[in-house]
KEPALO-969435 format. One line per field, with one value per atom (N, C-alpha, C): z negated, y negated, x negated; residue number from 1. Coordinates in pm, whole numbers. Last residue first. Layout:
BEGIN
z = c(Z  ...) .
y = c(Y  ...) .
x = c(X  ...) .
num = c(NUM  ...) .
END
This chain:
BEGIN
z = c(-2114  -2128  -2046  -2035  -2161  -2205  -1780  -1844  -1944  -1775  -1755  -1773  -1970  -2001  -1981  -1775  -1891  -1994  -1545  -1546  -1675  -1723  -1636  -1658  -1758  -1894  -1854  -1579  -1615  -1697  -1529  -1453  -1455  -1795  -1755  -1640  -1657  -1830  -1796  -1460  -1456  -1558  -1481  -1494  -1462  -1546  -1628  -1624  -1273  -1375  -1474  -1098  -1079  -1204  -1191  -1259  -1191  -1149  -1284  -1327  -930  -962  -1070  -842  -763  -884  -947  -1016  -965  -759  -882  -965  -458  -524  -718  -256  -300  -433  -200  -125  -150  -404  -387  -282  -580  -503  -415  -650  -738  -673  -351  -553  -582  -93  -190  -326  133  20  -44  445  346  274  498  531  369  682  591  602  795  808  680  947  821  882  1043  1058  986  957  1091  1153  788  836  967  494  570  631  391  421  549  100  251  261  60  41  195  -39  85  -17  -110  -152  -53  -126  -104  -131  -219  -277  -199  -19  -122  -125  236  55  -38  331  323  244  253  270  210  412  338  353  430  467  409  301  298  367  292  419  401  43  55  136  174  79  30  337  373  268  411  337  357  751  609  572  920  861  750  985  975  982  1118  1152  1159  847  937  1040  685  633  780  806  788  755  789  904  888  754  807  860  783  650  671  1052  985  901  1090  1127  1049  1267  1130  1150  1563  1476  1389  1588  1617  1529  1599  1569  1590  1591  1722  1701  1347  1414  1554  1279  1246  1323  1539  1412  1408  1699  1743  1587  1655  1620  1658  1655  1810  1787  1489  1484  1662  1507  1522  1532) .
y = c(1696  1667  1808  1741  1721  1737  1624  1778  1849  1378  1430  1581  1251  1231  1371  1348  1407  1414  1128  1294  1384  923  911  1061  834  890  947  696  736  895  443  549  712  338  361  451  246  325  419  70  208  264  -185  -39  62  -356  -329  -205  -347  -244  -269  -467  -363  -264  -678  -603  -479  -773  -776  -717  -792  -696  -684  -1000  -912  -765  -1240  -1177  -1030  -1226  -1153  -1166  -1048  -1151  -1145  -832  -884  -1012  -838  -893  -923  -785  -738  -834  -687  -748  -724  -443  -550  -628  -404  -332  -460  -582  -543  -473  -400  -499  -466  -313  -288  -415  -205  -311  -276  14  5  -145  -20  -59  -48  45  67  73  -232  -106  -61  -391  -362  -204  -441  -511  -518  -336  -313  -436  -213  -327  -268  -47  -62  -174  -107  -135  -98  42  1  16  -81  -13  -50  -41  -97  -3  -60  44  -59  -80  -169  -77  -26  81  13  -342  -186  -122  -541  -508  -375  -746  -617  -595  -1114  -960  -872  -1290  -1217  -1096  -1259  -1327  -1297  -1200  -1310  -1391  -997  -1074  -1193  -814  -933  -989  -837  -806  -922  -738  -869  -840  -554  -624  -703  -354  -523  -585  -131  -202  -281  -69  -128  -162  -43  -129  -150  179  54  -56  442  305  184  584  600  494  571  428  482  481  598  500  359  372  466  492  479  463  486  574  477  319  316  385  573  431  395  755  702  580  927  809  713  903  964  867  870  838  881  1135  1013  996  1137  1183  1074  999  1093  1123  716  861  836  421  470  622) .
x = c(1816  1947  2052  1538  1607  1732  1524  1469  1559  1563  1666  1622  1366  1472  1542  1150  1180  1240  1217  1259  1206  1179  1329  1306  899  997  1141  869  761  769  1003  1024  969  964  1069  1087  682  698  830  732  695  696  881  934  892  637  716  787  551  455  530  712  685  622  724  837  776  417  515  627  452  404  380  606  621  573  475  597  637  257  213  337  298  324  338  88  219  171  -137  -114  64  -431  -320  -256  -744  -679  -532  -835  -791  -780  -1066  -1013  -994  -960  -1088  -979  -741  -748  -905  -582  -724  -716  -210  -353  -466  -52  -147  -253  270  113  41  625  491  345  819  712  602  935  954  902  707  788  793  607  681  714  281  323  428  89  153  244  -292  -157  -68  -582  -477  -321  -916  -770  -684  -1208  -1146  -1037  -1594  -1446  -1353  -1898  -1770  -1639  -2004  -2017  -1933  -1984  -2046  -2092  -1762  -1931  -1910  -1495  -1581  -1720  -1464  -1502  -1597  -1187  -1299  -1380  -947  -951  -1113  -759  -837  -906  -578  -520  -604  -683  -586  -494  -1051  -935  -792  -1181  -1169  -1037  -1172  -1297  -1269  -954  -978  -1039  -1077  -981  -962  -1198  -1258  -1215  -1008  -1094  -1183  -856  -756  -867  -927  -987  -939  -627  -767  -826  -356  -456  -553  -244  -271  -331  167  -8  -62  446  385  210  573  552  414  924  767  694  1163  1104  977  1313  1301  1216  1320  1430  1416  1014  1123  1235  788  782  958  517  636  685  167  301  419  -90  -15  138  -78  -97  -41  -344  -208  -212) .
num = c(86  86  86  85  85  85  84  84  84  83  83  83  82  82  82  81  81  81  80  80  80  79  79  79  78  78  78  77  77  77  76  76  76  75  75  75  74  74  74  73  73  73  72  72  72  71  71  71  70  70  70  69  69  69  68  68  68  67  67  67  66  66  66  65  65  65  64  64  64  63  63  63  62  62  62  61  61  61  60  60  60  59  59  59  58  58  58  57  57  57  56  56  56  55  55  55  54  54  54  53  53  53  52  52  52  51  51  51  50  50  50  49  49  49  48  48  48  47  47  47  46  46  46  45  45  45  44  44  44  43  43  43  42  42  42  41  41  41  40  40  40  39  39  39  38  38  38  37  37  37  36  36  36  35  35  35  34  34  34  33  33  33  32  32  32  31  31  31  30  30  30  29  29  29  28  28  28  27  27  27  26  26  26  25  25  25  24  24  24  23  23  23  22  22  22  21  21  21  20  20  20  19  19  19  18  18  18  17  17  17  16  16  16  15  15  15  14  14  14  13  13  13  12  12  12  11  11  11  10  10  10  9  9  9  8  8  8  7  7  7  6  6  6  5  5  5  4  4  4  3  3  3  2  2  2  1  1  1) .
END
């Protein structure tokens, strides 16, 4: 957790420092990390922002989830050189 109080009076925000060892085991397969292994952090709202540790390529959202997600990145991709443009 930071020292910093969090915007709005709210519980302040975790740090994604450590988030892998924090856990020990990824939370999208329940597996545990091995040492020197690449891991990735996802954030996770609820209620309150958390970083949780994933192995690479592993994800904890939902794979329609992340289907539209990567559909409209092209689209988001292209938005401000649209509006450059115009």
């Amino acid at each position: 957790m930071t020292d910093h109080p969090a915007p709005h009076g709210g519980p302040a925000p975790q740090s994604p420092a450590g988030a892998a060892a924090r856990q020990r085991t990824c939370a999208a397969c329940g597996a545990a990390f091995e040492p020197g292994r690449r891991t990735e952090l996802e954030v996770l709202i609820d209620g309150e922002i958390r970083y949780v540790a994933v192995h690479s390529g592993h994800s904890t959202h939902a794979p329609a989830r992340e289907r539209l997600a990567t559909s409209r990145l092209p689209a988001a991709r292209t938005a401000p050189a649209r509006e450059a443009a115009a």
